[in-house]
GUKOLMI-210852 format. One line per 3 residues: number of its first residue (from 1); their letters; for each residue x, y, z of C-alpha. Coordinates in pm, whole numbers, plus 50000, padded with zeros to 5 digits. Each point is the difference from the previous one (the first is absolute). Layout:
<rs>
NUM = a = X,Y,Z; ...
</rs>
This chain:
<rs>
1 = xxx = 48752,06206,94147; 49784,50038,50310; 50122,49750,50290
4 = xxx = 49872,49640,50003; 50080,49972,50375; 50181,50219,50269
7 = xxx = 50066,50001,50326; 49815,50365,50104; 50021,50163,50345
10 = xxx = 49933,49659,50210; 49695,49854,49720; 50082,49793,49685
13 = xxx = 49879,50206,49740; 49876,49780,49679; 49858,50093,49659
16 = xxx = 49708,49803,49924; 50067,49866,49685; 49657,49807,50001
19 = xxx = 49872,50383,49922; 50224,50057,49677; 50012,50136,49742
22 = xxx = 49633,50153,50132; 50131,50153,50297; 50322,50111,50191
25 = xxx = 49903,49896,50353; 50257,49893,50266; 49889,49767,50341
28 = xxx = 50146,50105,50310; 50085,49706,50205; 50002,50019,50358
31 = xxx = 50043,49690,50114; 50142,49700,49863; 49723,49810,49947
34 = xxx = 49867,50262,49673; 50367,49943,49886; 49872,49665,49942
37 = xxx = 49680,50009,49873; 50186,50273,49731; 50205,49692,49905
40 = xxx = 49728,49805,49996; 49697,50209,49784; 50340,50094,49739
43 = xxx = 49982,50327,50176; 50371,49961,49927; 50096,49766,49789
46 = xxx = 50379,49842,49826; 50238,49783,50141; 50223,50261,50115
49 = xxx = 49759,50261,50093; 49842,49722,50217; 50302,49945,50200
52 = xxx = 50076,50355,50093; 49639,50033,50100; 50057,49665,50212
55 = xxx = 50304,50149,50155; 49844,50346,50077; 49683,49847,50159
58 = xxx = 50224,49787,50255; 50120,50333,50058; 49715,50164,50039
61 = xxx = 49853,49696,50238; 50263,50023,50242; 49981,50327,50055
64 = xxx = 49674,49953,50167; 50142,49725,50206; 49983,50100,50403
67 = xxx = 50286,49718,50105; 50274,50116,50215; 50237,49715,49939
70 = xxx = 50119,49851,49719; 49916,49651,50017; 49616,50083,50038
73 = xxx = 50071,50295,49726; 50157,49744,49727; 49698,49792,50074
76 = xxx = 49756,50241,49914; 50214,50098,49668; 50010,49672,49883
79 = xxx = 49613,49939,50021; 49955,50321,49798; 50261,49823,49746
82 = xxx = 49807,49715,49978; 49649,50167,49900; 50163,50196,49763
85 = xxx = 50170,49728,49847; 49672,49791,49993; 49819,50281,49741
88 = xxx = 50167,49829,49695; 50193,49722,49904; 50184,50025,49641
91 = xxx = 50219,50336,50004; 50299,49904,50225; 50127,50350,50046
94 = xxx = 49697,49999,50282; 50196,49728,50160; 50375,50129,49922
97 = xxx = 49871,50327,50166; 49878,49890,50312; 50305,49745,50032
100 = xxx = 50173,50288,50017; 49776,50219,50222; 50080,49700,50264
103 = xxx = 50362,49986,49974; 49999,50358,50068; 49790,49948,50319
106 = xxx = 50242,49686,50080; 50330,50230,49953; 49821,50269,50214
109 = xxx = 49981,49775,50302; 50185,50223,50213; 49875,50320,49902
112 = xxx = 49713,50219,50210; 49618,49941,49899; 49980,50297,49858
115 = xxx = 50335,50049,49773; 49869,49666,49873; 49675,50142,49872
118 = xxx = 50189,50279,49874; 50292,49748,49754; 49718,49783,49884
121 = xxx = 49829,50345,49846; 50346,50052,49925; 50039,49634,49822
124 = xxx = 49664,50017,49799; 50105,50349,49867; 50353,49814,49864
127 = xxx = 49804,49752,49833; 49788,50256,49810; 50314,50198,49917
130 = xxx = 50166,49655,49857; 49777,49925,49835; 49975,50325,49833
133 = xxx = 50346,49965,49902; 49987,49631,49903; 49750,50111,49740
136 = xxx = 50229,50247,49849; 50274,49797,49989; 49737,49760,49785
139 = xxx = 49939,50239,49799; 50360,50080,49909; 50057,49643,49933
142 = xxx = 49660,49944,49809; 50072,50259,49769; 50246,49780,49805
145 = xxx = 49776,49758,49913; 49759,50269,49835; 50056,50168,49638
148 = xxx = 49929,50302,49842; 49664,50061,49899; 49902,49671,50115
151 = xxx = 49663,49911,50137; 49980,49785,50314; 49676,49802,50185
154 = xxx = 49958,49955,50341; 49765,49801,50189; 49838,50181,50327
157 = xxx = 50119,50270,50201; 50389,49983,50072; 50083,50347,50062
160 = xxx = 50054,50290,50286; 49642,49921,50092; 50110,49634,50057
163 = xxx = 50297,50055,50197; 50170,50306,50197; 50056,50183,49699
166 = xxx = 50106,50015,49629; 49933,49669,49982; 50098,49633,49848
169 = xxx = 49868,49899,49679; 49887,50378,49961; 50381,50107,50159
172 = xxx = 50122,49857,49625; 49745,50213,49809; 50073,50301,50202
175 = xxx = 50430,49919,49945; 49920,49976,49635; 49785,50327,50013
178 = xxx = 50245,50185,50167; 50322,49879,49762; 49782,50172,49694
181 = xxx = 49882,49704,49888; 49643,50024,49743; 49872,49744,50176
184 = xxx = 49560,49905,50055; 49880,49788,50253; 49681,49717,49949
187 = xxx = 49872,49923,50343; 49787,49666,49998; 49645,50120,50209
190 = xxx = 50047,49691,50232; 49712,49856,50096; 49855,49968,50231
193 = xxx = 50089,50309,50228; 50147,50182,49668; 50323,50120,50157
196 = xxx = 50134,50059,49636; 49663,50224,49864; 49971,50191,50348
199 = xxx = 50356,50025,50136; 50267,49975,49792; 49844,50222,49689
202 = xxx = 49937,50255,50288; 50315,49969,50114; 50198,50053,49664
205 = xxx = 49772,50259,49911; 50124,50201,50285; 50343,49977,49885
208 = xxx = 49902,50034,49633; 50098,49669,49831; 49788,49909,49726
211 = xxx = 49769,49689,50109; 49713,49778,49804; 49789,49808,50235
214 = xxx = 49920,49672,49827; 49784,49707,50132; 50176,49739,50083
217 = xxx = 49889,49812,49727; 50164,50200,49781; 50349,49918,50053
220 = xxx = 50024,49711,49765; 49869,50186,49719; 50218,50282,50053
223 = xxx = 50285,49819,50012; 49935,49779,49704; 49979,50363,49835
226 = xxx = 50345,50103,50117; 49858,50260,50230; 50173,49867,50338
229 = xxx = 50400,50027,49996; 50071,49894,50339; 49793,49891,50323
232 = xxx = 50054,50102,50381; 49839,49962,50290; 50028,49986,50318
235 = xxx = 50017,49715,50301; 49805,49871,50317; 50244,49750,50081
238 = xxx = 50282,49817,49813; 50129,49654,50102; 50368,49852,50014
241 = xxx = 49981,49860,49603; 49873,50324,49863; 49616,49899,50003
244 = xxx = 49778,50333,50051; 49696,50070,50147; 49827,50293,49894
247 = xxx = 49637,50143,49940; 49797,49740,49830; 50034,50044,49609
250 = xxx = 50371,50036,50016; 50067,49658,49870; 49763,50053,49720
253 = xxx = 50212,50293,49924; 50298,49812,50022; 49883,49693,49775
256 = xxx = 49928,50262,49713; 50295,50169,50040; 50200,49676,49963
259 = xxx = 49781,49854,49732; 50126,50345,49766; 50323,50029,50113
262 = xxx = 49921,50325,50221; 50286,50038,50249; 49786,49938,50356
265 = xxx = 50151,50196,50337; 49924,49988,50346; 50086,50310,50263
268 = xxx = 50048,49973,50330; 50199,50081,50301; 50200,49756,50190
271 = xxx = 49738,49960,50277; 49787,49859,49766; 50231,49697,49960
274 = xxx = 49905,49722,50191; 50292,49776,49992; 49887,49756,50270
277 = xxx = 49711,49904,49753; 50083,49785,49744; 49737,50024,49732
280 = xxx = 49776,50187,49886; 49730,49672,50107; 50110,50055,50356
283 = xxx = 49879,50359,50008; 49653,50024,50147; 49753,50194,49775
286 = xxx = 49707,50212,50172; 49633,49968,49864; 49800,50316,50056
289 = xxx = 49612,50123,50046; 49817,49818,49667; 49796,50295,50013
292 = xxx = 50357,50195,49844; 49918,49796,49705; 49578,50053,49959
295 = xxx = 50016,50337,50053; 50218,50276,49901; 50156,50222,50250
298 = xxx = 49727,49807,50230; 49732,50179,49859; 49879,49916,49666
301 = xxx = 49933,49622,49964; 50108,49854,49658; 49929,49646,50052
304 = xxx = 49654,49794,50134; 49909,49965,50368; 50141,49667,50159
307 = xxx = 50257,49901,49685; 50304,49874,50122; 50328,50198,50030
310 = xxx = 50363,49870,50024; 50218,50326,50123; 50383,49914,50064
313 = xxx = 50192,50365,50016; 50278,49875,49855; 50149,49739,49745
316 = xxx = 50365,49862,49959; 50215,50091,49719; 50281,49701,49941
319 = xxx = 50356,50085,50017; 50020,49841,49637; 49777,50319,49893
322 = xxx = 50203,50274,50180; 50249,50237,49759; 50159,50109,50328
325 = xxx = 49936,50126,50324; 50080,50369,50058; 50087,50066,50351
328 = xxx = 50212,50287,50187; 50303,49809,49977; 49979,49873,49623
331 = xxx = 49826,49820,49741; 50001,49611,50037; 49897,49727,49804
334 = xxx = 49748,49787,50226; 50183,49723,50014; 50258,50162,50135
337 = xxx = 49893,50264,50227; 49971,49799,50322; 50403,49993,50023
340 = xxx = 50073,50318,49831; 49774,50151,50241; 50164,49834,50304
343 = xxx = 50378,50082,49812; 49815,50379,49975; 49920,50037,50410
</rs>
């Protein structure tokens, strides 16, 4: 797989996934303001792959920061925090990232301006490689929940394209793969930005997993026709009780699923886990650009002039819904994963 983000010879390199499957085209980012506009305009896009964007662009920011001392330094870090944090508001690994860009600048108090620009580089590159190796481990637990020759549906784009590498949701299809396993692969379109038609069929292709692309209104039907053997996706942000937030059509996914007895998963790393939020209620859901829902790919309208458009990104799946939770360090049941994951650290 080509790189979603990496940090490249002082720039923050990103592939602009707003240009696949059409075109391979990466955005060199200069400064840390483009890092956040890439957030922004789904340049980059997926809870994890967020976060290490996050991370890399407070890197990045500081490095063209002309303080000599540290208190006027840590100031100037923290205001690029805060704009990148302020590009979206549902996927908490942006947040979990640059928490821990700024306890790295806090432990580094004592350090010269310079070796300090160097270990936050330094820090953003670990949380790339984690989460690299997060996703494998993912994968290697995933890949007991799926059986031979089985066919499995997943809702938007939760793969390396969505994260460091290898990804979550995708991380179990690859496992599976890999162990031999006949398995096929129906990715839900996802309106309105189709993450599921452009990015994960692409991305599966590459590898050579068999994949259908089905509208999203097709899951029912399938499933009613025993076509759909088990669901995963992937995460934005999970609360204390299990409750998920992902892309917006995941908890019609999950309903289905439930309604014909279709085991329903959810993948994601650790740092998707937001334990001091207690429901999924609590978790604040972003509305987008109506215009994502008129037109398609902001270009060809499909709906009158003026009409009005409700756009939330993202929907909440209840904990009641949930199979398990696949993470790096197991697979919980949602109502318990708040103190197995704590038991877990």
């Amino acid at each position: 797989m080509v790189p979603t983000v990496e940090w490249k010879e002082g720039i923050v390199r990103i592939l602009d996934q707003s240009r696949l499957p059409d075109k391979i085209e990466f955005v060199d980012c200069r400064d840390y303001e483009t890092v956040a506009i890439a957030i922004k305009e789904l340049w980059v896009r997926g809870a994890p792959a967020i976060g290490i964007t996050a991370a890399m662009g407070v890197a990045l920011g500081a490095q063209g920061l002309k303080a000599l001392d540290y208190d006027t330094f840590q100031k100037g870090v923290l205001e690029i925090a805060d704009h990148l944090a302020a590009t979206r508001p549902t996927a908490v690994n942006l947040f979990w990232a640059i928490s821990r860009m700024k306890r790295t600048l806090a432990a580094l108090k004592d350090e010269s301006i310079a070796d300090i620009k160097r270990l936050l580089v330094a820090e953003s590159q670990a949380i790339l490689d984690e989460d690299i190796a997060m996703n494998r481990e993912i994968g290697r637990h995933g890949n007991a929940v799926i059986g031979q020759e089985q066919t499995i549906l997943t809702h938007c784009n939760a793969g390396a394209l969505a994260t460091g590498g290898y990804g979550t949701a995708l991380g179990v299809v690859r496992a599976a793969w890999d162990a031999g396993k006949k398995i096929q692969v129906l990715a839900d379109e996802t309106r309105p930005v189709l993450q599921g038609a452009r990015l994960t069929a692409w991305e599966l292709m590459q590898d050579g997993i068999p994949v259908t692309v089905i509208t999203d209104s097709m899951a029912g039907a399938l499933m009613q026709r025993g076509k759909v053997d088990v669901c995963v996706v992937g995460a934005d942000r999970i609360a204390a009780n299990g409750d998920v937030a992902n892309k917006i059509g995941t908890y019609s996914v999950a309903v289905l699923a439930h309604a014909h007895g279709i085991p329903f998963y959810v993948a994601a790393p650790s740092s998707t886990i937001d334990l001091a939020t207690a429901n999924g209620e609590l978790i604040p859901i972003e509305q987008r650009d109506p215009r994502e829902v008129t037109h398609v790919r902001g270009e060809t309208a499909i709906a009158p002039d003026g009409v009005g458009v409700d756009n939330p990104a993202f929907d909440i799946t209840p904990a009641r819904l949930i199979t398990g939770i696949i993470t790096e360090k197991g697979i919980f049941v949602p109502s318990e994963l708040a103190a197995r994951m704590r038991n877990a650290v």
